[in-house]
C-alpha positions as CSV (number, residue, x, y, z in Angstrom):
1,X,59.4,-16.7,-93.7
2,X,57.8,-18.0,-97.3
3,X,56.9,-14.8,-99.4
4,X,53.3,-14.5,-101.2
5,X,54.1,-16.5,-104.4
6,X,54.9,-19.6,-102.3
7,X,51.8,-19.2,-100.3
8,X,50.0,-18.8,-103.2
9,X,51.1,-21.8,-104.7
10,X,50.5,-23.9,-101.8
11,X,46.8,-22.6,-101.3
12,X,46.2,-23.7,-105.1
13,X,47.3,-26.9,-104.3
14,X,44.7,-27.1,-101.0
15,X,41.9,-25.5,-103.3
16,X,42.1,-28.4,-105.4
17,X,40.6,-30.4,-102.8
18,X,43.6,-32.2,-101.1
19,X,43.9,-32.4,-96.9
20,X,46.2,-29.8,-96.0
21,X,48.1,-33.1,-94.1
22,X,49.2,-34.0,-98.1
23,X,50.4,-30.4,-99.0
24,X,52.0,-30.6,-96.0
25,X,54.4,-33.5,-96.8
26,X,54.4,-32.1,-100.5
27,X,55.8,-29.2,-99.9
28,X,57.3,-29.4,-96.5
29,X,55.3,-26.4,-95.0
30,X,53.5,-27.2,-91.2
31,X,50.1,-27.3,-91.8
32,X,49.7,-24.9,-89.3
33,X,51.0,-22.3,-91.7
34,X,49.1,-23.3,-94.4
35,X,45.9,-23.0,-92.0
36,X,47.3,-19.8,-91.0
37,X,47.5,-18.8,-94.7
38,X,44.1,-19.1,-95.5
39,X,43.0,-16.3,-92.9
40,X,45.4,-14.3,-93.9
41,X,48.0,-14.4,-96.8
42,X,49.8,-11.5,-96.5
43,X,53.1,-11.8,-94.5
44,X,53.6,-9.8,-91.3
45,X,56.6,-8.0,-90.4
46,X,59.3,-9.9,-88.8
47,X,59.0,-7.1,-85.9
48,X,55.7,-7.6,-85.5
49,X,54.4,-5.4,-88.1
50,X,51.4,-5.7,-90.6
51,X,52.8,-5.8,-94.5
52,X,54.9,-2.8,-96.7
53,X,52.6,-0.4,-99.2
54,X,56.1,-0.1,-100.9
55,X,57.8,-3.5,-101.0
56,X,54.7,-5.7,-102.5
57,X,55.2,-6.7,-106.0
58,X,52.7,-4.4,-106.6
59,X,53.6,-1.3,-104.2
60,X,49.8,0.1,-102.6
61,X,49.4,3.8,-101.8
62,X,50.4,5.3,-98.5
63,X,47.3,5.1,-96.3
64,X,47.4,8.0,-94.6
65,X,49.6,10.7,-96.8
66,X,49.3,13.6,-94.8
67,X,50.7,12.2,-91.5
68,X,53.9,10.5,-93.8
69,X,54.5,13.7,-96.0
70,X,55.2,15.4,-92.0
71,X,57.0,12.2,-91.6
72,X,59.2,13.0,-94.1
73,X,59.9,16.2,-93.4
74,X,61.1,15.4,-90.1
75,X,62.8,12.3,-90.9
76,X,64.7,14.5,-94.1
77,X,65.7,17.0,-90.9
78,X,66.4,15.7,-88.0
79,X,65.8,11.9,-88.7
80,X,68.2,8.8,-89.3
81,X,67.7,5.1,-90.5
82,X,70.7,2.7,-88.6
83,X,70.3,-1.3,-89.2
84,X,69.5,-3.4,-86.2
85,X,69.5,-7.1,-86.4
86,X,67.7,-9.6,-88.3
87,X,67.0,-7.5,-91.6
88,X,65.4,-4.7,-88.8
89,X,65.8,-1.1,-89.2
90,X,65.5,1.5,-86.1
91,X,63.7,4.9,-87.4
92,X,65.3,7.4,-84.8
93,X,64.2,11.5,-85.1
94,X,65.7,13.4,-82.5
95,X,63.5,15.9,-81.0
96,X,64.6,18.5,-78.3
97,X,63.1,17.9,-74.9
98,X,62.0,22.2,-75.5
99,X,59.1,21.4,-77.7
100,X,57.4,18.2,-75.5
101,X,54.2,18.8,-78.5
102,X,56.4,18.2,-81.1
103,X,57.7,14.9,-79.1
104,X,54.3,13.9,-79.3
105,X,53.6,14.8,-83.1
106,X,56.1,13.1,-84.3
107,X,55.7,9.7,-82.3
108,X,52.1,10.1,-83.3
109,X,53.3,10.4,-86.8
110,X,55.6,7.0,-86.8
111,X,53.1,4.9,-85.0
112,X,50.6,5.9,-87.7
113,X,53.1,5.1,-90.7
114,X,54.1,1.8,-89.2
115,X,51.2,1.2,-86.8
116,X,51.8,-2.7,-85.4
117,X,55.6,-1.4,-84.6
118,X,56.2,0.0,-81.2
119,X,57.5,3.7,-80.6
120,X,59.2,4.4,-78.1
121,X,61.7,8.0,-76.8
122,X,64.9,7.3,-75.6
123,X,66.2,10.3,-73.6
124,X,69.5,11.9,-74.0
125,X,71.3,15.3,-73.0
126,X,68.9,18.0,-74.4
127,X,66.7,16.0,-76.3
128,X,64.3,12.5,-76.7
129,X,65.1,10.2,-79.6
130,X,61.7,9.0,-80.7
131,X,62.1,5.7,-82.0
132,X,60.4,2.7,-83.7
133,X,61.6,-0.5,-85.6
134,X,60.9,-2.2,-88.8
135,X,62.6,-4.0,-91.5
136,X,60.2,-1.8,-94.1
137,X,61.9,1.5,-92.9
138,X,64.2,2.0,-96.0
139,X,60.9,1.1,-98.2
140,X,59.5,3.8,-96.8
141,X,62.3,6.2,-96.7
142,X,64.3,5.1,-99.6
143,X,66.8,8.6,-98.7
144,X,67.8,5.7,-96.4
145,X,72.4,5.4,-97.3
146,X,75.7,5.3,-95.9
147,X,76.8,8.8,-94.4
148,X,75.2,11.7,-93.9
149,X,72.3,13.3,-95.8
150,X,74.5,16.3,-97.2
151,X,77.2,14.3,-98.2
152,X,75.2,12.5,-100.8
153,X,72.2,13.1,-103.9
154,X,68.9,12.8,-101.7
155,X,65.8,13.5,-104.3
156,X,62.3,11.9,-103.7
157,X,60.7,9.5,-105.7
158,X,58.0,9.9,-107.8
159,X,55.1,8.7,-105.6
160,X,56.8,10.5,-102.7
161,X,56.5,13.8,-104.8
162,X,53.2,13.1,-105.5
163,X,52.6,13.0,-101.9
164,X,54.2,16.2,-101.0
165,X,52.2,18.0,-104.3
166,X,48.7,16.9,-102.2
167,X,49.8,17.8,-98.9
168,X,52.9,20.6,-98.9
169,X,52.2,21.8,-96.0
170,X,52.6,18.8,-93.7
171,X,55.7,18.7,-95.5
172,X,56.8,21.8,-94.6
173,X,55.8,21.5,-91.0
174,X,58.0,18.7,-90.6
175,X,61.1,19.9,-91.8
176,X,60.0,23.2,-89.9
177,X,59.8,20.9,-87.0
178,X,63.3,19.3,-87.7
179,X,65.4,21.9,-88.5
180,X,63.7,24.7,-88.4
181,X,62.0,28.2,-86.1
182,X,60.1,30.8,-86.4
183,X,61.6,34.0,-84.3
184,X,61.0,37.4,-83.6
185,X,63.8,39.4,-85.4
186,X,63.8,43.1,-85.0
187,X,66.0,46.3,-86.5
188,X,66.0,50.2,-86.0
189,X,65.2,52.9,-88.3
190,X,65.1,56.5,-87.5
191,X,61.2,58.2,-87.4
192,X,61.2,61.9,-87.3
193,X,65.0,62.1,-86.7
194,X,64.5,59.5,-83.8
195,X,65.8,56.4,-83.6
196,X,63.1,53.5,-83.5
197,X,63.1,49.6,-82.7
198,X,60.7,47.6,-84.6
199,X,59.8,43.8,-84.4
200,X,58.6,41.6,-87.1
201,X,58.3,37.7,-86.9
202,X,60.6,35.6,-89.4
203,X,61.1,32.3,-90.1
204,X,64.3,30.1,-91.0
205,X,65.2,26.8,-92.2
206,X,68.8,25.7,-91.8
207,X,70.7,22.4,-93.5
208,X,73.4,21.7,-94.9
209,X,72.2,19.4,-97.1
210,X,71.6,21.6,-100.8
211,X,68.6,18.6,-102.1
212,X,67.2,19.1,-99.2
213,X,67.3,22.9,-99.0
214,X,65.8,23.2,-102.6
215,X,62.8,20.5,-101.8
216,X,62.2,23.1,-99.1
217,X,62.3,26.0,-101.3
218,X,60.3,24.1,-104.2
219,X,57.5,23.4,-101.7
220,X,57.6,26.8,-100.4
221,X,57.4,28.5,-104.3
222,X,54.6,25.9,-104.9
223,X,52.2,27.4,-102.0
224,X,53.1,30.9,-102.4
225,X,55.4,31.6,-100.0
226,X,58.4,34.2,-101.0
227,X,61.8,33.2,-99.4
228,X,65.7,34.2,-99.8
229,X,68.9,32.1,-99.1
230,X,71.1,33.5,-96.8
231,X,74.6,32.2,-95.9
232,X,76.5,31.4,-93.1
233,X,79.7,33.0,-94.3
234,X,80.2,31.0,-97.7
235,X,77.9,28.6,-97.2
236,X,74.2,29.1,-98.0
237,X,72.7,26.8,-95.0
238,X,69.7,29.3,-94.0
239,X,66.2,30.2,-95.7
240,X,64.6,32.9,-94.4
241,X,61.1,34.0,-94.9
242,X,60.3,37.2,-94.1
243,X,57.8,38.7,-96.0
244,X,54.7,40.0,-94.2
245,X,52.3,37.9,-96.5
246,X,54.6,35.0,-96.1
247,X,55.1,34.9,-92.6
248,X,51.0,34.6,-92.6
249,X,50.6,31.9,-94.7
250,X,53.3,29.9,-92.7
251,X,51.4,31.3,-89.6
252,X,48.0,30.0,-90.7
253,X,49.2,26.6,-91.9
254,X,52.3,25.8,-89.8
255,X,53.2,28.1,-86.9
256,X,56.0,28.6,-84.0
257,X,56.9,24.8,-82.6
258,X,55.2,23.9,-79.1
């Protein structure tokens, strides 16, 4: 695999008139490659894939933002990056066999972030692992570390943020989608000295990850939504939203899993 510069080089040799049989032996590249090099300079991904945004020397914006920023919500819940062989990553969100749309969403999702990688859902008790390989994975996700998301700082970089400013609410659909519900709670009151049940739709978030819980509740405040922590015994896993206003707006834009 030669990188851009050394194709670059090369292809400045050829341009200055000399058979590609004399670069060749020069540089002791195939002239195949060179001939390949002048359709198409950029390197492909060892797995098949077309070139990084992220890891060029100078990293390109996301081409479609609003299918990654759900991306990353799901991958921040429910999503992990393991290392494969040959410099390959596996992208793996697990996805519970309930909510076959959501299946579908999300492998939509990854074959649109990496789309010359195949996706693929590897079944297990309960749930499909939807699943695709790449070695750009962690350029993509740099949350990408040893152990497990709440044991350790995750923050998004700056063109990630920028990302999740111009489309919060794919954002917050994926991490809805992850680790997330919207439910129908209910309570009694008493009406006229009687006893009433009443119903009202809620939503919650849960993880145990703090960064990720305030990402959630930053993106939340930034649209308008109102929400509260609530723990689980000491430990502040859960935000609700509950307020009738609220629970509309996350209607309207994101809405019960399928």
């Amino acid at each position: 695999m030669y990188d851009v510069k050394t194709r670059e080089r090369t292809l400045a040799l050829v341009s200055q008139g000399r058979s590609l049989n004399s670069v060749s032996k020069q540089t002791g590249i195939s002239r195949a490659a060179i001939r390949s090099w002048q359709t198409r300079l950029e390197p492909l991904d060892r797995n098949g894939g077309a070139p990084c945004p992220r890891c060029a020397d100078v990293p390109t914006a996301i081409e479609n933002p609003s299918s990654y920023a759900y991306l990353l919500g799901l991958y921040l819940g429910d999503g992990c990056i393991s290392a494969a062989k040959r410099g390959v990553y596996s992208l793996r969100i697990a996805c519970a066999d309930a909510w076959p749309g959501l299946i579908d969403a999300c492998a939509e999702a990854m074959s649109i972030a990496r789309p010359h990688n195949k996706v693929c859902r590897v079944a297990s008790v309960g749930c499909q692992y939807v699943t695709s390989f790449s070695k750009h994975w962690p350029c993509l996700f740099p949350q990408h570390g040893p152990g497990k998301k709440h044991d350790r700082r995750i923050a998004l970089e700056p063109w990630q943020q920028e990302i999740v400013d111009a489309h919060p609410w794919e954002f917050i659909r994926g991490l809805i989608h992850s680790d997330g519900c919207r439910i129908i709670n209910w309570a009694t009151r008493m009406v006229r000295g009687e006893r009433k049940r009443y119903e009202y739709p809620r939503y919650f978030f849960t993880n145990k990850s703090d960064d990720i819980r305030k990402l959630f509740g930053d993106t939340l405040t930034a649209v308008g939504v109102e929400w509260t922590t609530l723990a689980r015994g000491r430990d502040p896993f859960n935000i609700s939203v509950a307020r009738r206003a609220s629970v509309a707006l996350m209607d309207a834009h994101v809405g019960p899993k399928y």
